[in-house]
Backbone as CSV, one residue per row, in Angstrom:
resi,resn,N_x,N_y,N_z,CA_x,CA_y,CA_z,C_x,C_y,C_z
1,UNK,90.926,83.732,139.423,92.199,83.901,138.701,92.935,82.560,138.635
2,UNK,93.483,81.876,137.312,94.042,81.179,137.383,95.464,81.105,138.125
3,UNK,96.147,80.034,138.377,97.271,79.478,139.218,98.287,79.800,138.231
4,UNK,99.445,80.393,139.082,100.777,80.374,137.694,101.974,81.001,138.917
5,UNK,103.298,80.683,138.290,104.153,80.560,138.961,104.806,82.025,138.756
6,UNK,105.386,82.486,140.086,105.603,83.960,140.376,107.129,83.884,141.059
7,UNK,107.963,84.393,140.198,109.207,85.211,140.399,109.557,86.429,140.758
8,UNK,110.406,86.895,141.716,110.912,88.123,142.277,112.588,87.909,141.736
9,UNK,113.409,88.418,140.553,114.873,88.536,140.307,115.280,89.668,140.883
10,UNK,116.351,89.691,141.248,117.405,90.547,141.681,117.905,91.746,141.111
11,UNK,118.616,90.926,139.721,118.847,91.797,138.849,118.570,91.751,137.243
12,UNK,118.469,92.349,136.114,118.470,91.865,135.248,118.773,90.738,134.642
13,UNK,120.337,90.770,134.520,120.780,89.090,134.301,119.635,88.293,134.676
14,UNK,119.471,88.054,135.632,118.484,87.012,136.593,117.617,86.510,135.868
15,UNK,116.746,88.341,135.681,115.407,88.177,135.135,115.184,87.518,133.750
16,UNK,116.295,87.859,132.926,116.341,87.114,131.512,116.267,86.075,131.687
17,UNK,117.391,85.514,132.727,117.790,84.043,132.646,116.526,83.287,133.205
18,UNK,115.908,83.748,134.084,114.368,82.725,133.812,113.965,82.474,133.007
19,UNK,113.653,84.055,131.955,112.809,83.527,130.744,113.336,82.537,129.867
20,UNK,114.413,82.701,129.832,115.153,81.323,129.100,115.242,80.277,129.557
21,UNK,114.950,80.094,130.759,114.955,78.952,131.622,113.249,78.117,131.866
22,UNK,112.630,78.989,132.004,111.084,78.568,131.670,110.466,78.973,130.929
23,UNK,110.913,79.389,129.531,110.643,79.265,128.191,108.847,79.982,128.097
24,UNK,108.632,79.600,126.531,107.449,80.006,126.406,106.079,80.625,127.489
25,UNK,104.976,81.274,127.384,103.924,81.421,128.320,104.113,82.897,129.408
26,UNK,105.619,83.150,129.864,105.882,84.147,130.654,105.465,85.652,130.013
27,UNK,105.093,86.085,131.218,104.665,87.895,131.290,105.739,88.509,132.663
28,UNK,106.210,89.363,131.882,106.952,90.943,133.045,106.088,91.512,133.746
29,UNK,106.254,91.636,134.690,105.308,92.116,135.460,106.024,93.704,136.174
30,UNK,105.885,94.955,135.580,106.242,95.873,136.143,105.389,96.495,136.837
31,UNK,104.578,97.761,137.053,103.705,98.140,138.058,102.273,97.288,138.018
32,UNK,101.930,96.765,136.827,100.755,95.770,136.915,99.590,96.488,136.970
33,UNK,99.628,97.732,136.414,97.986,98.480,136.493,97.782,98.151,134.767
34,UNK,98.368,97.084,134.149,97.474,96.946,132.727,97.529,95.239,132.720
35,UNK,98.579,94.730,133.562,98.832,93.160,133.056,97.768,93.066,134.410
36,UNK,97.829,92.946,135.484,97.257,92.382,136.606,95.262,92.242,136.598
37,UNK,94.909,93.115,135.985,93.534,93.330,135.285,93.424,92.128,133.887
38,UNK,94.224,92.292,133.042,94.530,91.516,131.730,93.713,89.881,132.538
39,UNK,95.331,90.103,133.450,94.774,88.127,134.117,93.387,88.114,134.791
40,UNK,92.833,88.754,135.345,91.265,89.287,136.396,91.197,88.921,134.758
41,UNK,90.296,89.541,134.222,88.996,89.851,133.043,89.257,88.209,132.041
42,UNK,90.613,88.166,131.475,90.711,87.540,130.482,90.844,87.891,129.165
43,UNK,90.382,86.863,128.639,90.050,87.443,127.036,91.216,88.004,125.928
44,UNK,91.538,89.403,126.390,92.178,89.884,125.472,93.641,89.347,125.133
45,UNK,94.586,88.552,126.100,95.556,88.414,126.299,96.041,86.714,126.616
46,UNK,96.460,85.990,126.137,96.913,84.592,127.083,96.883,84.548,128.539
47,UNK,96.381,83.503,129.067,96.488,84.028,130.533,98.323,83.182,130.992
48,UNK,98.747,83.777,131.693,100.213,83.542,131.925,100.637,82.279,132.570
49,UNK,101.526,81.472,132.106,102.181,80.323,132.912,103.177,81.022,134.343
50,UNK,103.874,81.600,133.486,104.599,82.182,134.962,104.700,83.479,135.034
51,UNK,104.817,84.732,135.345,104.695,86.177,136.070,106.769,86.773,136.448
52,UNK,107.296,87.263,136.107,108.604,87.654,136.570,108.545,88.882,137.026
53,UNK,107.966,89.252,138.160,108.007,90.766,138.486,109.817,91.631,138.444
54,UNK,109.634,92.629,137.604,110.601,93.443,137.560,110.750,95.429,138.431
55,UNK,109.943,94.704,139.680,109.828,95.752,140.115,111.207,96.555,141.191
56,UNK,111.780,95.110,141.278,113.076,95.810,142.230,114.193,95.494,141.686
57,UNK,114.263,95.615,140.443,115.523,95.829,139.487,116.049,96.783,139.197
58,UNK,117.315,96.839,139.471,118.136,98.263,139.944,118.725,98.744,138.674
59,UNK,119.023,97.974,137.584,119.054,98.580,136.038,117.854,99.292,135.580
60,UNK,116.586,99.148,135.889,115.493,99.682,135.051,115.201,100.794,135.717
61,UNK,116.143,101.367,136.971,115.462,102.798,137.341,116.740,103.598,136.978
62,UNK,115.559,104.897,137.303,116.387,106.191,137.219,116.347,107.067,135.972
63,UNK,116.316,108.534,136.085,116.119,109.370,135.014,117.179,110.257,134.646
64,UNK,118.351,110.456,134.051,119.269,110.858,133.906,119.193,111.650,132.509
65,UNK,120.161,112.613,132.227,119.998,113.512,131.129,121.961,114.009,131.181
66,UNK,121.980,114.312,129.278,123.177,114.982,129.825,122.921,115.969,128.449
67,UNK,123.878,117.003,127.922,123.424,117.700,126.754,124.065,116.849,125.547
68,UNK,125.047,116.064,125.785,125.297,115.400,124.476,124.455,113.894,124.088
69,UNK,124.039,113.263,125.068,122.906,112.218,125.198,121.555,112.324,125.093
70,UNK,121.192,113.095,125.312,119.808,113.209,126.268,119.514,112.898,127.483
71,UNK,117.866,112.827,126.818,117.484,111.664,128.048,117.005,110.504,128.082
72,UNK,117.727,109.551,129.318,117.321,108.296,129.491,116.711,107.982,130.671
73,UNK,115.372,107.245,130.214,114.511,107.137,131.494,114.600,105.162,131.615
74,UNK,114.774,105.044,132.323,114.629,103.483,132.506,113.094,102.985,132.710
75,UNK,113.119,101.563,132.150,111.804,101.059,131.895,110.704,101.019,132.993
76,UNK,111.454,100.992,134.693,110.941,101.101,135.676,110.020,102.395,136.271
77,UNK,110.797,103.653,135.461,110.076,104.456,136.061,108.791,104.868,135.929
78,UNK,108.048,105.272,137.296,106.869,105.169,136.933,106.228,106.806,136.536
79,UNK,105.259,106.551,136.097,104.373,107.602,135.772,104.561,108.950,136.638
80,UNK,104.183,109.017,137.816,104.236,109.801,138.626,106.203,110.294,138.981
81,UNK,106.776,109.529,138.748,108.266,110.212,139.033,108.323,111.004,137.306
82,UNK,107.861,110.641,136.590,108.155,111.500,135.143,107.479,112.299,134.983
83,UNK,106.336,112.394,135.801,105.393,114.062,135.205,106.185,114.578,136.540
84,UNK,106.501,114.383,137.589,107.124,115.346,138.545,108.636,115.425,138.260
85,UNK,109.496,114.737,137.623,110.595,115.244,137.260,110.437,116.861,136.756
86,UNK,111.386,117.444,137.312,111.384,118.903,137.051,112.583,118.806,135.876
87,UNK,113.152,118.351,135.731,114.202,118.323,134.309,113.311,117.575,133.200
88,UNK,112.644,116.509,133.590,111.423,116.448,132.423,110.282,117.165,131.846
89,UNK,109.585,117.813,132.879,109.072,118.990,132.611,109.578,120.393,132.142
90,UNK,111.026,120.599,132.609,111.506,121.728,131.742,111.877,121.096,130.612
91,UNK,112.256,120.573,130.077,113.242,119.806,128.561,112.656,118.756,128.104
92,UNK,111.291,118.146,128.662,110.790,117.335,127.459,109.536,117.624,128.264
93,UNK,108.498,118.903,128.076,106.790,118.787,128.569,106.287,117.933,128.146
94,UNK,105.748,117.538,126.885,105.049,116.720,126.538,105.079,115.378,126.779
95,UNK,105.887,114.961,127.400,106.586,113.872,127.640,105.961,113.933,129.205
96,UNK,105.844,115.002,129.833,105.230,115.260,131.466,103.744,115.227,131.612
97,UNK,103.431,116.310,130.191,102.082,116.243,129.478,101.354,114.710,129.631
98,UNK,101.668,113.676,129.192,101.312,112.541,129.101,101.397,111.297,129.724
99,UNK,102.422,111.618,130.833,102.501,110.741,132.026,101.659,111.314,133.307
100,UNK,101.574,112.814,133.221,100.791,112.713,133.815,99.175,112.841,133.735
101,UNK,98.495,112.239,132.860,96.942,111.934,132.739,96.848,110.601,132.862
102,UNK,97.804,109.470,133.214,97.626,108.000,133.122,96.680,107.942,134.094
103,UNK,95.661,107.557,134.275,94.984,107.164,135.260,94.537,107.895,136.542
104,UNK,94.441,107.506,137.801,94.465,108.333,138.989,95.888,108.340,139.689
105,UNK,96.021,109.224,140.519,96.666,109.065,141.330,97.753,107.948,142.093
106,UNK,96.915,106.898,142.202,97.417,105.823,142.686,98.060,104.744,141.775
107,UNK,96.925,104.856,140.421,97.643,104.476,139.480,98.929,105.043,138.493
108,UNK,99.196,106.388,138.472,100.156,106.631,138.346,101.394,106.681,139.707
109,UNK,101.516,106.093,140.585,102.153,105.937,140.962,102.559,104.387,141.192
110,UNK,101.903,103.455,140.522,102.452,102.183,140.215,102.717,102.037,138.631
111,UNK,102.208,102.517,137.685,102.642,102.369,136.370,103.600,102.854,135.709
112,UNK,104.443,102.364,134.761,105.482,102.360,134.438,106.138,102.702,132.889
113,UNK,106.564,103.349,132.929,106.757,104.155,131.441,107.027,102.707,130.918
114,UNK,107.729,101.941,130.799,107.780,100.792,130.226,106.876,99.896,129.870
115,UNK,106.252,99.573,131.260,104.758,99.210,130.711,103.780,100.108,130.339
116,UNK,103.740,101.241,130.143,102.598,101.701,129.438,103.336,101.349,128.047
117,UNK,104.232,101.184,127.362,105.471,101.185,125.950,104.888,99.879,125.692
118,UNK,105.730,98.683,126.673,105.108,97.224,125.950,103.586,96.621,126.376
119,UNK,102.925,97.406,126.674,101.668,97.096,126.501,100.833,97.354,125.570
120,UNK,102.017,98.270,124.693,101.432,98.369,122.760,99.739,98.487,122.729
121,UNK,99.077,99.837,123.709,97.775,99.634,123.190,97.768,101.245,122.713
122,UNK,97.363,100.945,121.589,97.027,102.092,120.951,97.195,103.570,121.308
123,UNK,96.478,103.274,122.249,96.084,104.412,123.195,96.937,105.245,123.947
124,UNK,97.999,104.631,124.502,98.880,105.044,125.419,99.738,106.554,125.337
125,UNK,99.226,107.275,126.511,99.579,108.664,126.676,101.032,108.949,126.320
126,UNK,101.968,108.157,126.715,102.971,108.240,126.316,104.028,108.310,125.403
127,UNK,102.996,107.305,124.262,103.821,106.847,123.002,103.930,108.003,122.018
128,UNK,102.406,108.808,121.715,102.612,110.158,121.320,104.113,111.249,121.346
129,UNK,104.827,111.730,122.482,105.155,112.524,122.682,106.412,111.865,122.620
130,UNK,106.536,109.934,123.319,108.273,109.699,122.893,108.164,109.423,121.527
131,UNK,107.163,109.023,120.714,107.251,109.571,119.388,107.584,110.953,118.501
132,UNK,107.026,111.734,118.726,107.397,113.134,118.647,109.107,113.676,118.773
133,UNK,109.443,112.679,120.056,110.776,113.292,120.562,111.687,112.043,120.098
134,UNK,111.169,111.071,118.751,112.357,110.159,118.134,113.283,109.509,119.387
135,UNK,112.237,109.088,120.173,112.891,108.181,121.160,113.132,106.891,120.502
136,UNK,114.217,105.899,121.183,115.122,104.658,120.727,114.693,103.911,122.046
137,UNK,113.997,102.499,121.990,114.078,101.796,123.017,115.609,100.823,123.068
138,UNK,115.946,100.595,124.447,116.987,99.989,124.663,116.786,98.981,125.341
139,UNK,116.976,97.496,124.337,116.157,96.290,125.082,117.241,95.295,125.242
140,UNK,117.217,94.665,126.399,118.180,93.431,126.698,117.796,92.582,126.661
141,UNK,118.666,91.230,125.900,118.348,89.863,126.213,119.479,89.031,126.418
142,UNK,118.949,88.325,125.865,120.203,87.072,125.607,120.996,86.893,125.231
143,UNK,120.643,87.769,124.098,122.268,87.979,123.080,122.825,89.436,122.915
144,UNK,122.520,89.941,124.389,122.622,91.301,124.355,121.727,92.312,124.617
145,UNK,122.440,93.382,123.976,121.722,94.813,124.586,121.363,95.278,122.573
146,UNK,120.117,95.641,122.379,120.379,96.367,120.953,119.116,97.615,121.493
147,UNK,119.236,98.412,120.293,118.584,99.791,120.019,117.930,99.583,118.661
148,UNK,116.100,100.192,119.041,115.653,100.053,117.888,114.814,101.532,118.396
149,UNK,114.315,102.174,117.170,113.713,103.186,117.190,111.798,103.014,117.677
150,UNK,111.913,103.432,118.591,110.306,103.694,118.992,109.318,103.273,117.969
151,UNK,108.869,103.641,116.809,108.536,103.504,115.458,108.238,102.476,115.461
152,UNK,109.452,101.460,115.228,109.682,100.377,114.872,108.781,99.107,115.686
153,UNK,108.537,99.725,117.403,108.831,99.026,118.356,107.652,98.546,118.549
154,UNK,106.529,99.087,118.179,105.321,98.528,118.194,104.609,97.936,116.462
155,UNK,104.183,96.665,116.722,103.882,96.338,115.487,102.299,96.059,115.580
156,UNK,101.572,96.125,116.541,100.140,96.297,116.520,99.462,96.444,118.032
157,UNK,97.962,95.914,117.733,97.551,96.333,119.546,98.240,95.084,120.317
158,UNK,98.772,95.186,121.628,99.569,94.533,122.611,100.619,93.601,121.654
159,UNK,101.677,93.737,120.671,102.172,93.076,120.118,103.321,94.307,120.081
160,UNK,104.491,93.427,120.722,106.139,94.288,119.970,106.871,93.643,119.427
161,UNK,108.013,93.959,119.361,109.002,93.728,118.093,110.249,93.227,119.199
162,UNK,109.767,93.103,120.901,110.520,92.362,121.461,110.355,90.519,120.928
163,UNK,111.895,90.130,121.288,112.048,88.646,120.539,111.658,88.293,122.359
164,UNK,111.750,86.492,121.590,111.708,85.483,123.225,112.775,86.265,124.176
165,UNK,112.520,86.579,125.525,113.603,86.307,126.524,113.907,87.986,126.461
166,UNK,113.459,88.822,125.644,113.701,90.583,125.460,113.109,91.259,126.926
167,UNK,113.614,91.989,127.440,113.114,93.150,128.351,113.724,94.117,127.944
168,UNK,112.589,95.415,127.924,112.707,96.901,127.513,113.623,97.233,128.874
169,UNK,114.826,97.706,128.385,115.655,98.297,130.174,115.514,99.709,129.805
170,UNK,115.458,100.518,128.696,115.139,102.167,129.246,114.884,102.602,127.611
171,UNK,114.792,103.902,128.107,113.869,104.820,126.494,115.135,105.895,126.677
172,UNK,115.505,106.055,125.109,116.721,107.273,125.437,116.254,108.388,124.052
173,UNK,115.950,109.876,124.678,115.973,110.399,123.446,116.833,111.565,123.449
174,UNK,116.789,112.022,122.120,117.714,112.820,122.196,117.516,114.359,122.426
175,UNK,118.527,115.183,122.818,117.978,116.407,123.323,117.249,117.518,121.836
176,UNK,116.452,117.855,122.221,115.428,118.607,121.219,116.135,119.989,120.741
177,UNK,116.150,120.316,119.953,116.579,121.356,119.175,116.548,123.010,119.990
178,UNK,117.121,123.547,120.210,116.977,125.207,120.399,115.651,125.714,119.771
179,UNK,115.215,126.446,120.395,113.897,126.995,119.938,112.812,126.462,119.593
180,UNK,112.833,125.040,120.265,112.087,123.952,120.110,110.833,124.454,120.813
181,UNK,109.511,123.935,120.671,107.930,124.230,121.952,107.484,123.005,121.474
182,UNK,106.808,121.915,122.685,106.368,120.391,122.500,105.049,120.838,123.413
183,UNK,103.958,119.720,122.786,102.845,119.914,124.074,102.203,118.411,123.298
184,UNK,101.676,117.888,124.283,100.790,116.486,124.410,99.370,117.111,124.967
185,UNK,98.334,116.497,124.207,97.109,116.563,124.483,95.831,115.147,124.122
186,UNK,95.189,115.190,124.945,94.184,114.044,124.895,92.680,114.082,124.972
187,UNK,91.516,113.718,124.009,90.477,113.649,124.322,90.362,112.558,125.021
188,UNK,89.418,112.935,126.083,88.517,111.650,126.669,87.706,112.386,127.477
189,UNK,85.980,111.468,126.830,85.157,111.827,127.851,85.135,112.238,129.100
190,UNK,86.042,111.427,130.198,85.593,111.873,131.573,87.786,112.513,131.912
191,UNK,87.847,113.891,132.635,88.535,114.275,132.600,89.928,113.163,133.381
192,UNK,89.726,112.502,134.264,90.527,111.269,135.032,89.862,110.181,134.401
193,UNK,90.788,109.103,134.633,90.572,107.521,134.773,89.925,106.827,133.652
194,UNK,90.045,107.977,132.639,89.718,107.086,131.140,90.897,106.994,129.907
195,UNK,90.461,106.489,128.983,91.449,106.084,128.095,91.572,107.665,126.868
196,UNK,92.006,107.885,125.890,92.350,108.684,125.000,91.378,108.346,124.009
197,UNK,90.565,108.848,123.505,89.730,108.804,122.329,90.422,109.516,121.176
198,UNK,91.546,110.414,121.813,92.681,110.772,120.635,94.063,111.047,121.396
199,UNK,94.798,110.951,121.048,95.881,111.588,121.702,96.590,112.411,120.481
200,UNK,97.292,113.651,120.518,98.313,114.339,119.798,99.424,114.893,120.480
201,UNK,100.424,114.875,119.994,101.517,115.204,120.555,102.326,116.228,119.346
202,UNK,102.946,117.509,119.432,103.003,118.471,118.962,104.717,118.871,119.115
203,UNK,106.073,118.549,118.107,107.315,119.406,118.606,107.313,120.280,117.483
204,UNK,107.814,121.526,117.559,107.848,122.668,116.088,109.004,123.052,116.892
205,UNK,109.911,123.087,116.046,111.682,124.104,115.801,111.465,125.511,115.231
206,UNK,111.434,126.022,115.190,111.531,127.309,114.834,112.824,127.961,114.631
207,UNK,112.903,128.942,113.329,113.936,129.933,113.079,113.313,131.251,112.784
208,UNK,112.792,132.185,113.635,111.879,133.081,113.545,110.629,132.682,113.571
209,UNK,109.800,132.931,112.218,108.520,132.937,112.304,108.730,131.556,110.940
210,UNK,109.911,130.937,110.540,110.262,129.888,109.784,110.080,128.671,110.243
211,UNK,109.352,127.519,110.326,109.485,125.639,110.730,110.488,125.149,110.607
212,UNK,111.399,125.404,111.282,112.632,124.374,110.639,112.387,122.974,110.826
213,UNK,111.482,122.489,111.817,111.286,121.042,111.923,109.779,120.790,112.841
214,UNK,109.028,120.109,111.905,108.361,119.508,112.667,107.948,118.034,113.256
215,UNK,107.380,118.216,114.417,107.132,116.338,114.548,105.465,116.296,115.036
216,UNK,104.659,115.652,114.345,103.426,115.279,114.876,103.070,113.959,115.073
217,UNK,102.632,113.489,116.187,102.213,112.077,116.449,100.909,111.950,116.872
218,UNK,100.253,111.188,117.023,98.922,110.651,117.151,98.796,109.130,117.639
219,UNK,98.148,109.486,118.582,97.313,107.975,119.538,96.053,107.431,119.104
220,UNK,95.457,106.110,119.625,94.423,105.780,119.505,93.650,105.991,118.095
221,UNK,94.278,106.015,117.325,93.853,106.753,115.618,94.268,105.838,115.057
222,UNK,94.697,104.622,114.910,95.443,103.409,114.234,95.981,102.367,115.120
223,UNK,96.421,101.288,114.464,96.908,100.078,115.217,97.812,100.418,116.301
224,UNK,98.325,101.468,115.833,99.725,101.345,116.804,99.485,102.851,116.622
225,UNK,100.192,103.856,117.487,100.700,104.934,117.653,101.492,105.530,116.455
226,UNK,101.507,106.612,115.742,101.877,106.640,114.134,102.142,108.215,114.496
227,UNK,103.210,108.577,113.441,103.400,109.901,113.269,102.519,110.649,111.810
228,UNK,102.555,111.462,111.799,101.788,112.330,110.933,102.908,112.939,109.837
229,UNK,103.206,112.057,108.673,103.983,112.387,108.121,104.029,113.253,106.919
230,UNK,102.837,113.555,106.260,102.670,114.556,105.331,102.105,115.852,106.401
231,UNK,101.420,115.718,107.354,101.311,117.087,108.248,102.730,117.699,108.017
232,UNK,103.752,116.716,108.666,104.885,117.283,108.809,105.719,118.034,108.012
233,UNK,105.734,117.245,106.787,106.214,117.858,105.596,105.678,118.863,105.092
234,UNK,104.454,118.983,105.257,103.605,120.406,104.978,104.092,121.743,106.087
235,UNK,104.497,121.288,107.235,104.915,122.429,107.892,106.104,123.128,107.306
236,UNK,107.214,121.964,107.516,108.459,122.867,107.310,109.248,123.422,105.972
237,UNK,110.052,124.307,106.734,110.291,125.477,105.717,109.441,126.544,105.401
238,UNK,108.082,126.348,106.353,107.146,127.300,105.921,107.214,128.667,107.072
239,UNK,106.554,129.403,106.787,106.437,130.839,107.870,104.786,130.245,108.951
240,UNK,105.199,130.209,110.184,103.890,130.090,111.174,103.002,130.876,110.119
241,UNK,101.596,130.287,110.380,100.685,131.235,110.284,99.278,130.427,110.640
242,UNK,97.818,131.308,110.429,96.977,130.029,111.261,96.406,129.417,109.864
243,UNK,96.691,129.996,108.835,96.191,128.893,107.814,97.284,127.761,107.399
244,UNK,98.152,128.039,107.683,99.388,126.721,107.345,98.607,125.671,108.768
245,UNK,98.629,125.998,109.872,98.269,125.392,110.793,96.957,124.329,110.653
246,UNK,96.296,124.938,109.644,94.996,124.507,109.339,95.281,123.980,108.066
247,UNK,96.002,124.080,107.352,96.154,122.678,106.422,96.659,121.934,106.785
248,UNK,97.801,121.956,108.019,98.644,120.407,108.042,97.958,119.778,109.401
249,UNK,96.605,120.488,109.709,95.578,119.551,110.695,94.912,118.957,109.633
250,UNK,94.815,119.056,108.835,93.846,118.776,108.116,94.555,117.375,107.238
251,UNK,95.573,117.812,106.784,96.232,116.410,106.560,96.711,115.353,107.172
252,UNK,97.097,115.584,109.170,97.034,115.063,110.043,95.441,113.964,110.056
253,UNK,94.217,114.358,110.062,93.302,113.786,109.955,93.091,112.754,109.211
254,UNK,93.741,113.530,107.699,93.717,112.290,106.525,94.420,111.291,107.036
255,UNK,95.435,111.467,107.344,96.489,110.001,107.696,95.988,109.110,108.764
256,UNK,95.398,109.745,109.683,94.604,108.977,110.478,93.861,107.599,110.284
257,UNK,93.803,106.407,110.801,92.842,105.092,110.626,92.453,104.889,111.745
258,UNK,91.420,105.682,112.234,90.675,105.735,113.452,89.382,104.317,112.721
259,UNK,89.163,103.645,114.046,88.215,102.582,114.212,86.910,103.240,114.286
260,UNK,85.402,103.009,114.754,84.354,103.339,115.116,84.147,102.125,116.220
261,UNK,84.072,102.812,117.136,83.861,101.640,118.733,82.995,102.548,119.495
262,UNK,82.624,102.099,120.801,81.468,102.558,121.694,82.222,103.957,122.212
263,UNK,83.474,104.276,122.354,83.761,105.233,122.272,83.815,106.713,121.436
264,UNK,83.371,105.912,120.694,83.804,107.490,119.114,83.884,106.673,117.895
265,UNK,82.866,107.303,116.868,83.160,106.862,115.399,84.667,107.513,114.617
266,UNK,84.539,106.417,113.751,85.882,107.121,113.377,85.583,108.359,112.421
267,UNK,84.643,109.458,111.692,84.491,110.331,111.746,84.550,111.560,112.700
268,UNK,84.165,110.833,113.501,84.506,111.695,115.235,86.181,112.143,115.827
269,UNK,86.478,111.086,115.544,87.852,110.914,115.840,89.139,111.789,114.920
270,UNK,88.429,111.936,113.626,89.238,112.504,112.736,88.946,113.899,112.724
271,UNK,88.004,113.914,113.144,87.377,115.210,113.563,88.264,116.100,114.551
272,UNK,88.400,115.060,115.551,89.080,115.484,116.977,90.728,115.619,116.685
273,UNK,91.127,114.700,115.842,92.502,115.227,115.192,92.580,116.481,114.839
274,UNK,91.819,116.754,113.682,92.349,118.087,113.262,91.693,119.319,113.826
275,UNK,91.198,119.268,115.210,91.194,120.064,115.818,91.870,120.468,117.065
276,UNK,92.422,118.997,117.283,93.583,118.936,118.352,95.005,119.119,118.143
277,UNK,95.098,119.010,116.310,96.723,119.188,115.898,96.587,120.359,115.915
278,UNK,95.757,121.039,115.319,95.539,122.852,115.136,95.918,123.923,116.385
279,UNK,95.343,123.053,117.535,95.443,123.795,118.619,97.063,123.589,119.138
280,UNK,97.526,122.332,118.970,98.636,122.060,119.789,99.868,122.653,118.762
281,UNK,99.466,122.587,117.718,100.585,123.693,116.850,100.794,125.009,117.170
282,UNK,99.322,125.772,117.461,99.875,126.874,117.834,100.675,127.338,119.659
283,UNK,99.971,125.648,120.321,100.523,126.349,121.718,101.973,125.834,121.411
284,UNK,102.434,124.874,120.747,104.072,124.259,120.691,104.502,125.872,119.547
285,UNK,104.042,126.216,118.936,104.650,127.633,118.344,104.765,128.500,119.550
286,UNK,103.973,128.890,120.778,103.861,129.615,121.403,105.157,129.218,122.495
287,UNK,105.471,127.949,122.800,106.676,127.642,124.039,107.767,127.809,122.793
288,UNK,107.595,127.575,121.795,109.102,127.671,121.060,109.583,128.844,121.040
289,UNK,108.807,130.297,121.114,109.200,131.370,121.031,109.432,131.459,122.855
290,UNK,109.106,131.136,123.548,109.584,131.278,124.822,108.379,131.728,125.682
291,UNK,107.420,131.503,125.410,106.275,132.302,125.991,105.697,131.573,127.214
């Protein structure tokens, strides 16, 4: 492993003010189960001049909720405190759904909703479902604090829409609709410790047996994490049923730009979409009615 210079800040302030202070080359270092491998292997990533661990920064924790806000999870928290949050699991599953398959055990208990976010790989269990739930990242720098929409926030594989000197300080979304049912789901070959060969993430509103709103997202199917936007539009306003379900999987698929890699062709993959939106429509129909 190459030589590079390693910071412990205090507090936020701090942590910015390095990056502005030793400029270009720097990496955040939050739980380090995606950057700390990056530097080991190589290749995919610059290898780092200097390292700013943000692990004992007292702005980036904590999971708080209120009914006129939502919820805000700070960039620190890790994997394992968000699938065991019991207010995350009642009021945002899918969101529990997908933090908790990160890895093993051990690794979800060092990884970090934040860094699984700015590590912008495709793949990531997470991005699905705070997609789904129109989450807003809330990033600080230099010239402040701004809000940009999740969406926005990734612009390809390991690449964001953070500027020089930016740290992600928390994810805030907003509270989900009455009669809402969400569910996150993932292919991958081996049931632990692999990556998503698809991910879907599933919210349906309901007014009876009526869509008042839907949200579908999709992982590992394109550069970045993408919502399913004619699925969507095909749902609502419509009456549940399993052939509506089965056309807007089916247009879910189309939108899809799945790759062909040693994992899965991208026929495979589109495959696995519209059999994974199909299913997760009817179980997110099934929690929306209360079941």
């Amino acid at each position: 492993m190459r030589r590079f210079e390693y910071f412990a800040p205090q507090s936020l302030a701090e942590a910015i003010a390095l990056f502005g202070e030793k400029g270009e080359g720097g990496r955040a270092l939050a739980g380090g189960t995606d950057l700390v491998p990056q530097i080991k292997e190589g290749g995919k990533i610059p290898l780092p001049a200097y390292v700013v661990s943000l692990r004992h920064l007292p702005e980036l924790r904590g999971i708080g909720f209120s009914e006129s806000d939502g919820l805000r999870i700070g960039a620190g928290v890790t994997m394992a405190e968000l699938a065991e949050s019991p207010l995350v699991r009642e009021r945002y599953p899918a969101l529990a759904d997908g933090a908790g398959v990160v890895g093993s055990v051990q690794t979800m208990n060092m990884a970090t909703v934040g860094g699984n976010v700015c590590n912008a790989a495709p793949s990531a269990d997470t991005a699905p479902p705070l997609l789904a739930y129109e989450a807003l990242a809330a990033i600080a720098g230099p010239d402040g604090e701004r809000e940009l929409p999740l969406a926005e926030f990734w612009l390809g594989p390991n690449a964001t829409a953070l500027r020089p000197g930016e740290l992600l300080r928390e994810l805030r979304l907003p509270v989900p609709p009455p009669n809402s049912g969400d569910v996150y789901v993932r292919r991958t070959p081996r049931k632990q410790m692999d990556i998503a060969v698809v991910g879907v993430a599933v919210l349906l509103t309901l007014d009876g047996d009526r869509i008042e709103r839907a949200r579908i997202a999709l992982g590992a199917v394109a550069p970045t994490p993408v919502r399913a936007g004619q699925a969507e539009a095909a749902l609502e306003g419509q009456l549940v049923s399993e052939s509506l379900f089965a056309k807007a999987a089916e247009a879910a698929a189309a939108e899809a730009r799945p790759i062909s890699d040693q994992r899965g062709s991208a026929e495979f993959r589109r495959h696995l979409v519209r059999v994974t939106t199909e299913r997760c429509l009817h179980e997110s129909a099934r929690r929306a009615r209360g079941a």
